[in-house]
N, C-alpha and C positions, 0 to 999 in steps of 0.2 A: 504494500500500500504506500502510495508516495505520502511526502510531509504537505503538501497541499491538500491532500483528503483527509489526514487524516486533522489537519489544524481547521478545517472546516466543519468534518464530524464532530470535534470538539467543543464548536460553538454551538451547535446542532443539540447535542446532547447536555449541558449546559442548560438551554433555554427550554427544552423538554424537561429536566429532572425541577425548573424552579417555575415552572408553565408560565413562558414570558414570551410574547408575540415578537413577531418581528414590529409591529406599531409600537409596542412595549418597548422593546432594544432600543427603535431610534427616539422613545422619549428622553428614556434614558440617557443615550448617548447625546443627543442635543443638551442635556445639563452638564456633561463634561465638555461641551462646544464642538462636536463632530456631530454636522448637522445631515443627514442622508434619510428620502423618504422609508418607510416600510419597504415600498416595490422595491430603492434600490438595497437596500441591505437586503433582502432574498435571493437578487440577484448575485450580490457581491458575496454573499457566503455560499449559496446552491453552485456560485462556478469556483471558487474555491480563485478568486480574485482578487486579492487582500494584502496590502502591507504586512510584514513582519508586527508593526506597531495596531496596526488594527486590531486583533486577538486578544491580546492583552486589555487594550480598551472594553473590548465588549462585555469580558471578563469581567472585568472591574464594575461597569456599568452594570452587570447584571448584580454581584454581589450589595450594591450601592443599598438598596433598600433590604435586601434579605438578609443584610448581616445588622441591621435596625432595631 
């Protein structure tokens, strides 16, 4: 499995175990100032098209409230 599926699987899985929409992610993530509709973060993580720095963000962004 390449490091592109699998760092996209991982967002994937991530936003299933804490059930956070892609609408959800880019609320989220527009409060750390990465501003991307729903449609393009489904696209940007389903092609597995993403900065090294992006993952991490999203990570963070999801944890932001569930560790509240």
């Amino acid at each position: 499995m390449s490091r592109e599926r699998k760092a996209g699987e991982l967002i994937v899985s991530a936003m299933n175990e804490r059930k956070i929409s892609y609408k959800e992610l880019a609320l989220r993530l527009e409060r750390l100032g990465i501003v991307e509709s729903a449609a393009q973060l489904n696209r940007k993580i389903n092609r597995r098209r993403f900065s090294a720095a992006f993952m991490p963000a999203c990570l963070d962004a999801m944890e932001e409230e569930t560790s509240a």
